[in-house]
N, C-alpha and C positions, 0 to 999 in steps of 0.2 A: 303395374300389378293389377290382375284381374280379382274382384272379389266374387265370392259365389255363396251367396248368404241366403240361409232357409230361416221361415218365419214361420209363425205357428197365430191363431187365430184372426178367421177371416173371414168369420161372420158380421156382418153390418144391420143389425138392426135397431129395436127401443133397445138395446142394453147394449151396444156397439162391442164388439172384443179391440184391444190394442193392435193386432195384425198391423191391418192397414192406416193406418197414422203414422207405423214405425216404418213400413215400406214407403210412404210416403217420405218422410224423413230421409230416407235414404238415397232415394231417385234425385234429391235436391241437393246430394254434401257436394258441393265446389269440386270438380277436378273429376269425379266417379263417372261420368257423363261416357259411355261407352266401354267403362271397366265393369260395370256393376252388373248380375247374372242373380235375378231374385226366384228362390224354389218355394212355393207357397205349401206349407203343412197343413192341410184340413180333417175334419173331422165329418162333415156330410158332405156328400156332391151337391146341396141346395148350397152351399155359404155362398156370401157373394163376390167376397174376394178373388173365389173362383173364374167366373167367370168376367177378368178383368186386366185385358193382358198388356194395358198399360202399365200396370200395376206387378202384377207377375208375369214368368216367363216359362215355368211350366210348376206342376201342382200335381202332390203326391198323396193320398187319405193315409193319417194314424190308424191305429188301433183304440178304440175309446181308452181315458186314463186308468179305469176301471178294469180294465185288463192286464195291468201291471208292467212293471221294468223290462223283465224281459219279452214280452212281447213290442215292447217301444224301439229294443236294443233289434229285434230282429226285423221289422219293417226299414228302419233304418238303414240296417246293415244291405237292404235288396235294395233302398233309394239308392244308395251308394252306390251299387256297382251299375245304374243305369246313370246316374250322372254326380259330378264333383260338387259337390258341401265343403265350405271352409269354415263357416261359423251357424250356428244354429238360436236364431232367439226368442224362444221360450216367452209367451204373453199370456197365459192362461192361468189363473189361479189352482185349477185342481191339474194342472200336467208337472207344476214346479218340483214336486218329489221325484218324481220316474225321471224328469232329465238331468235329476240333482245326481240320482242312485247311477244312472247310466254313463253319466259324464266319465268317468276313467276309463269306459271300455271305446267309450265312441271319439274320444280322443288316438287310441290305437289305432282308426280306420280316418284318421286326419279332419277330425270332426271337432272343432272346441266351442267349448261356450264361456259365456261370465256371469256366474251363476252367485246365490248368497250359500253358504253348507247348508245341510240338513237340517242340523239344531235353530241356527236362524231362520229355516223356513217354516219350524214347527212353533218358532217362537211367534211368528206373526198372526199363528189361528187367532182366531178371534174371544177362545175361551182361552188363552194362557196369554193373550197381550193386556189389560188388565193387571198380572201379576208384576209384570213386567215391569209397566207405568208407577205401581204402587213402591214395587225397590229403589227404582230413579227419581223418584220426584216429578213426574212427568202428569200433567193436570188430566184426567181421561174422564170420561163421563159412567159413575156408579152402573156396575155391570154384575152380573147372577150368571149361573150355568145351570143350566137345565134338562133335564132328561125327559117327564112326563110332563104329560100337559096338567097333572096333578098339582103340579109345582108351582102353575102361573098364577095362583092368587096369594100365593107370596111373593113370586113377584112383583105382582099391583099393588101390592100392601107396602113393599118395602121402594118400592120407583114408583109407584102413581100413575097417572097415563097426563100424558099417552105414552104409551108403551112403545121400545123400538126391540123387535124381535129379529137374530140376522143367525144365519147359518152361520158353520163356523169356518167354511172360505168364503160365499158368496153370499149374496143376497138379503136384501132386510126390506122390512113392512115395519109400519105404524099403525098401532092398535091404538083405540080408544075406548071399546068397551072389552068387557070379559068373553063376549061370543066372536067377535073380531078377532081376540087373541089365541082363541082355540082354531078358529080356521086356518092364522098364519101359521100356528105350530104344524097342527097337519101337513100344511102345502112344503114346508121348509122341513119337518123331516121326510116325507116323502122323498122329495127332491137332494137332499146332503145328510140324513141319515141325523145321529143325535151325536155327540150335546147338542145343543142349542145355546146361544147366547141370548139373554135380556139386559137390555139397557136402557138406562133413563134419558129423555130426550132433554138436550140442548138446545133452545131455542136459540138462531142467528145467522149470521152469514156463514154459507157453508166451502172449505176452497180444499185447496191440495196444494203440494208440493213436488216434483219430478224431477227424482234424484239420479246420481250417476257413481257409483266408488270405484277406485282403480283396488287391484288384489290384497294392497296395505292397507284398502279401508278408507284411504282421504277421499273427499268427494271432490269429482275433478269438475262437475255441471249441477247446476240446482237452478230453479224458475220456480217459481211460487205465481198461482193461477185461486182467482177468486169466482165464483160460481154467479153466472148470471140469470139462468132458467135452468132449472131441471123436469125431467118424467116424473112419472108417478111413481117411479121405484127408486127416486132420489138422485137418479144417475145426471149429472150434466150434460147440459144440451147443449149452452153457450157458455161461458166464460172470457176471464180480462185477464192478462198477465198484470201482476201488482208487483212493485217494489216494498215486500212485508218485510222486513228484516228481522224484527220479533220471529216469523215464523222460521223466517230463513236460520236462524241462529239456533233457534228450538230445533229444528230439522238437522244441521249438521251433530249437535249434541246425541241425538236420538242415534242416529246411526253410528258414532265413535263409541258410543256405550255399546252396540249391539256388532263392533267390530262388523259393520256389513262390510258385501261384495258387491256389484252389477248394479240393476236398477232397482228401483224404489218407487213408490207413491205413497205419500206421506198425507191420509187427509185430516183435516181439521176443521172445527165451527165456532167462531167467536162467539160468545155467549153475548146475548141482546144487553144493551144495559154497559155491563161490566167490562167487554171487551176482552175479555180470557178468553186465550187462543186454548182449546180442548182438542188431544189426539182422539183421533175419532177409531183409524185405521192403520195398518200397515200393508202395504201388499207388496211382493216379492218381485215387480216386471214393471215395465211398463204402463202408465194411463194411456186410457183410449185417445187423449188430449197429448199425446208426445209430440204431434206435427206443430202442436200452436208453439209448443216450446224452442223445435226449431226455426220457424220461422221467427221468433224472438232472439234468435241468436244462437240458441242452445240446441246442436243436432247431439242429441244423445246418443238415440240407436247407432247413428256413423261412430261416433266417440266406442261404441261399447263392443264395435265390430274391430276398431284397431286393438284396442285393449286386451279383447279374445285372442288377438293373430299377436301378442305380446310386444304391440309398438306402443311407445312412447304420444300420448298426447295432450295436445296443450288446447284447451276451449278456449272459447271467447270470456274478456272480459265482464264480469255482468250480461245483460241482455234488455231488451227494450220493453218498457212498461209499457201498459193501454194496448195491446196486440189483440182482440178479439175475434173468436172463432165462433161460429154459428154451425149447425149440425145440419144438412141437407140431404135428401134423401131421392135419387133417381131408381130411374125404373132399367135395369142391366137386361138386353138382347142378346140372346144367344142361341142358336142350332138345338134341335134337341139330339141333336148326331154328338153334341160335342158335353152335353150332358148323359148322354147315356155312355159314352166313354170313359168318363168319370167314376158315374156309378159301378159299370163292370170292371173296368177293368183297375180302376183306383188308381189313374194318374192321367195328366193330359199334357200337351207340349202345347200352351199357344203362342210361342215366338223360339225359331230356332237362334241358335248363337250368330248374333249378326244380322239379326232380320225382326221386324216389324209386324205382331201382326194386328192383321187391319180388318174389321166389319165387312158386308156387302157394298157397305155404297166406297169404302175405300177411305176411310176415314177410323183412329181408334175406338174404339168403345169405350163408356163411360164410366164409370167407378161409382158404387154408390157408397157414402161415409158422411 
């Protein structure tokens, strides 16, 4: 059987998107090795995934998510009839609604996904996971909702600083003073609009978890990763796979409470000291870090592509601790013939079915991630 699986974020920068970690994943599952047919979903003709055709095989532009369901439903539906989609997976934090909304229509045109529902996906904002933790018993770190920047000295009043200010899908700063806090409000509603979430910082090791649910919810893969370096926007650079069990056990809990679907990232930060593992986050897809998990053992994204096509599958046993991945970053060659094809025309083929393709000097180009 041939698979023909579309991916969506393929950006590789300081904030890496999940895309390519999952495509990587994929190119590696045991036995796929000339079945597999990767359609890359982007979002600008700069991402770099693009231009990366060991990685991809040809590469279609969205519509921003900001455009809504049906405009998603209809670029789609024109991928479609230039080339065959079997599974579609979704890594982006603000596209999970429109492919959540779109899913029964793009199922009709032989398109499936393994998605978490609606309500689960609204449940992991940032400003209503908090509620969430407080019904379950689930240890979270004191958090406010926010609308005006009016607001923030009650927040510092009631959390102290330093302050962690985070939009309510993506992105968070650490404030320390009160004019620090008004700049991150500006920059974070600018950018995702209000509420806003504040919360109080955890000091400690910061890690995650990368989950897997089959349609009834059991989790069929989970790897627990402990953070070795991050950016300046908190994001992982390096990490270790660990054998947490604590976390691992907290982690299948969380999701049987929240009847999930698909994938997960589950993160958390031991409090210095005390050692209380604190859910930090929930996100709906994939971590940027899904390749260290399968090469630990754990191919999820393969796992989540049978699952979609409604085969039965069985992971590995556990997976191997101490697996460490480090973040590298090259410089991707490319034509400006084959970027400005891109840009106009919003698609590009670089490997036809069956063939390779290759750089100038005759060798693949290089990936940066």
């Amino acid at each position: 059987m041939k698979y023909h699986v579309a991916v969506t974020g393929l950006n590789a920068t300081d904030d890496p998107n999940p895309g390519l970690g999952v495509i990587r994943s994929l190119r590696e599952k045991e036995g796929w090795e000339g079945q597999l047919r990767v359609i890359g979903l982007a979002y600008d003709a700069l991402d770099t995934g693009i231009h990366s055709p060991e990685l991809v095989d040809e590469v279609y532009l969205l519509p921003y998510a900001s455009q809504g369901t049906a405009s998603l439903i209809h670029r789609l539906r024109e991928i479609r009839q230039k080339t065959r989609i079997d599974v579609v997976i979704p890594t982006l934090d603000g596209e999970q609604l429109n492919f959540c909304q779109a899913a029964p229509i793009l199922r009709t045109i032989g398109i499936r996904m393994l998605l978490p529902s609606e309500s689960q996906i609204r449940l992991h904002f940032k400003h209503t996971l908090a509620d969430f933790c407080l019904a379950h018993e689930i240890p979270t770190p004191r958090t406010l909702v926010i609308y005006e920047s009016r607001q923030l000295e009650e927040a510092i009043g009631t959390l102290g600083y330093p302050l962690v200010l985070k939009g309510i899908l993506h992105e968070a700063h650490m404030a320390y003073t009160y004019h620090q806090a008004q700049a991150y409000f500006e920059v974070l509603r600018a950018r995702w609009g209000v509420p806003l979430v504040a919360q109080e910082h955890i000091a400690g090791d910061g890690g995650g978890v990368i989950a897997l649910c089959d349609r009834k919810s059991k989790p069929v893969g989970m790897v627990a990763m402990k953070k070795l370096a991050t950016t300046d926007k908190g994001k992982a650079w390096s990490g270790v796979t660990v054998k947490d069990e604590e976390l691992l056990r907290l982690s299948t809990r969380i999701l049987e409470d929240l009847k999930w679907v698909g994938p997960a990232e589950l993160e958390f930060v031991r409090q210095a000291g005390s050692g209380k593992p604190y859910l930090l986050e929930i996100n709906p897809r994939f971590p940027n870090w899904a390749y260290l998990a399968a090469r630990a053992g754990q191919n999820l994204p393969a796992a989540a592509v049978q699952l979609a096509l409604g085969k039965a599958v069985t992971c590995a046993d556990g997976y191997q601790e101490g697996v460490i991945y480090v973040r590298h970053a090259q410089d991707i060659v490319c034509s400006m013939d084959q970027l400005a094809q891109i840009a106009s025309r919003g698609e590009l083929v670089l490997r036809k079915s069956g063939k390779r393709s290759m750089n100038g000097k005759g060798t693949a180009s290089k990936s940066l991630l």
